[in-house]
Backbone as CSV, one residue per row, in Angstrom:
resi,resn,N_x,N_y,N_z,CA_x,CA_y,CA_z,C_x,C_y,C_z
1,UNK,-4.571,4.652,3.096,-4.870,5.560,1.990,-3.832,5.376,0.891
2,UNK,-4.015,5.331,-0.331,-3.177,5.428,-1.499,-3.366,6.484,-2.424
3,UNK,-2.349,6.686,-3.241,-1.982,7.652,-4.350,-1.930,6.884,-5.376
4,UNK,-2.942,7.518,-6.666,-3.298,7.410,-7.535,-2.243,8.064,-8.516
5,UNK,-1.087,7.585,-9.729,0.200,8.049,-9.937,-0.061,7.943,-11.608
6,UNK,-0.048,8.622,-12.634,-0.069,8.589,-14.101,1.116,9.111,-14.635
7,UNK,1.636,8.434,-15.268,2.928,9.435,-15.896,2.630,9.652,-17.525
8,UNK,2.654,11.316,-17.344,2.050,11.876,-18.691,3.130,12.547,-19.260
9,UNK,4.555,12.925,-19.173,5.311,13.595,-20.091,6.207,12.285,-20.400
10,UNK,7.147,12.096,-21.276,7.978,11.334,-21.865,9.373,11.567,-20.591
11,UNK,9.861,10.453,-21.158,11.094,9.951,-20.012,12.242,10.260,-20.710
12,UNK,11.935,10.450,-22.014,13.066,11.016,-22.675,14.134,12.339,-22.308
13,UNK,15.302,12.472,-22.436,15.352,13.799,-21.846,15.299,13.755,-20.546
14,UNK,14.920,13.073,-19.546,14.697,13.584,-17.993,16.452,13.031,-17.769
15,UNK,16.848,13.113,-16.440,17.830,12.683,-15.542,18.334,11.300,-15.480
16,UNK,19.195,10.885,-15.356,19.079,9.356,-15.130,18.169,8.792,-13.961
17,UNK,18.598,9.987,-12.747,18.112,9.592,-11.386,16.496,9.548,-11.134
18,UNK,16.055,10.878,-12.369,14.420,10.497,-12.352,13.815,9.373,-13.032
19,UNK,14.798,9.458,-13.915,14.242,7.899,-14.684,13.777,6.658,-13.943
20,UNK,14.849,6.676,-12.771,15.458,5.205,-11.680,14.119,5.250,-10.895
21,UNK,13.835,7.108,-10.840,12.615,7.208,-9.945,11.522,6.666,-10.828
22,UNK,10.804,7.011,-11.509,9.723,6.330,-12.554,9.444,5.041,-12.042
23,UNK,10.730,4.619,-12.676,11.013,3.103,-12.961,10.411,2.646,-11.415
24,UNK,10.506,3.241,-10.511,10.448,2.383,-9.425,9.255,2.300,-8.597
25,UNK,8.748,3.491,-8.926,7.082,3.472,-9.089,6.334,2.366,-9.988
26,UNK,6.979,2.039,-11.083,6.178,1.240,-11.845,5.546,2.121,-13.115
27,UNK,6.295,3.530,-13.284,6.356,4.028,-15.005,7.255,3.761,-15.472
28,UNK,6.830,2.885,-16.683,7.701,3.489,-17.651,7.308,3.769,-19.183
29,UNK,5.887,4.052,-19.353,5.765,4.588,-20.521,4.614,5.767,-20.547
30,UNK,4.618,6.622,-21.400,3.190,7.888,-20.992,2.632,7.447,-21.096
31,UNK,1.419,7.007,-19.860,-0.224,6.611,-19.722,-0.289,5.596,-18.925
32,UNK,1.152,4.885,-18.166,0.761,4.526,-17.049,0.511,4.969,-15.990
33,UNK,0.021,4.101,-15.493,-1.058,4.276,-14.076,-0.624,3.337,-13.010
34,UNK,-0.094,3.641,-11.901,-0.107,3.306,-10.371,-0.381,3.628,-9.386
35,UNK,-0.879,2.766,-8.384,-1.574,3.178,-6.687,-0.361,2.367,-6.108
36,UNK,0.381,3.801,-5.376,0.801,3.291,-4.169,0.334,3.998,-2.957
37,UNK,1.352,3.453,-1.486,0.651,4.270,-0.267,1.371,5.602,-0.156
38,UNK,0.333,5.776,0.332,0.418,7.511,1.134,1.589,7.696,2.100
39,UNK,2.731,7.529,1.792,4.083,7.874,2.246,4.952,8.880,2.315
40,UNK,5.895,8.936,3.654,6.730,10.124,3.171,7.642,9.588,1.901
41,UNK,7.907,8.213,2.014,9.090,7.870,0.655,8.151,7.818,-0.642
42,UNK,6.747,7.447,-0.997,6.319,7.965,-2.098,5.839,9.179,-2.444
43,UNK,5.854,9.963,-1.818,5.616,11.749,-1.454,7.018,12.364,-2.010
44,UNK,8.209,11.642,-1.550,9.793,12.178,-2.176,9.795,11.976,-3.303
45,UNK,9.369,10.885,-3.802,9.603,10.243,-5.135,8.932,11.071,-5.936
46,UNK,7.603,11.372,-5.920,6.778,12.566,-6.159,6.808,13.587,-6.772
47,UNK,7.920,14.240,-5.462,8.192,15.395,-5.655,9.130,15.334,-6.494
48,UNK,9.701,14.355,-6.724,11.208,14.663,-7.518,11.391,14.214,-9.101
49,UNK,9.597,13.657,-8.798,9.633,14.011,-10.592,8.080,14.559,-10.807
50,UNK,7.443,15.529,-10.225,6.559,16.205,-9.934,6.112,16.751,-11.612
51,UNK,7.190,17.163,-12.442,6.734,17.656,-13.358,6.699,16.740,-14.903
52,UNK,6.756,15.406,-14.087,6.640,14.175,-15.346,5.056,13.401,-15.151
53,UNK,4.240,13.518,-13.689,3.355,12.924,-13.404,2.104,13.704,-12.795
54,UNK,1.019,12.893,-12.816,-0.162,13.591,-12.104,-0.836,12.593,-11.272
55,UNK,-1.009,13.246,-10.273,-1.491,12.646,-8.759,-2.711,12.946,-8.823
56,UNK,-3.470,11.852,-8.347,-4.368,11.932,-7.556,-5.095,11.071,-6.477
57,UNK,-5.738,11.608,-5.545,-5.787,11.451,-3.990,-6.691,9.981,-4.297
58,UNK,-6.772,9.231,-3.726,-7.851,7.924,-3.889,-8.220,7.864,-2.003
59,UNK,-9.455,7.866,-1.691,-9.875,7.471,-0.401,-9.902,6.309,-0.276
């Protein structure tokens, strides 16, 4: 199963450490889009920039 990952607020302003997070997903600008797996380490990542991105579930 994978997660469907968009990053919709600006990176500007965030943390360094959320940035590193973005970045490592594969955002780095508003309106990208990545599928990764259904993990506890992409579930952390997630959460820890929860209010820069929007999830959604892919079967």
């Amino acid at each position: 199963m994978n997660i469907k990952i968009k990053l919709v607020k600006s990176l500007i302003g965030a943390k360094k450490d959320q940035i590193a997070t973005a970045e490592s997903l594969g955002l780095r600008k508003i309106g990208n889009t990545t599928v990764q797996p259904d993990n506890a380490q992409t579930r952390g990542k997630i959460r820890k920039i929860s209010h820069l991105v929007e999830v959604a579930e892919n079967a």
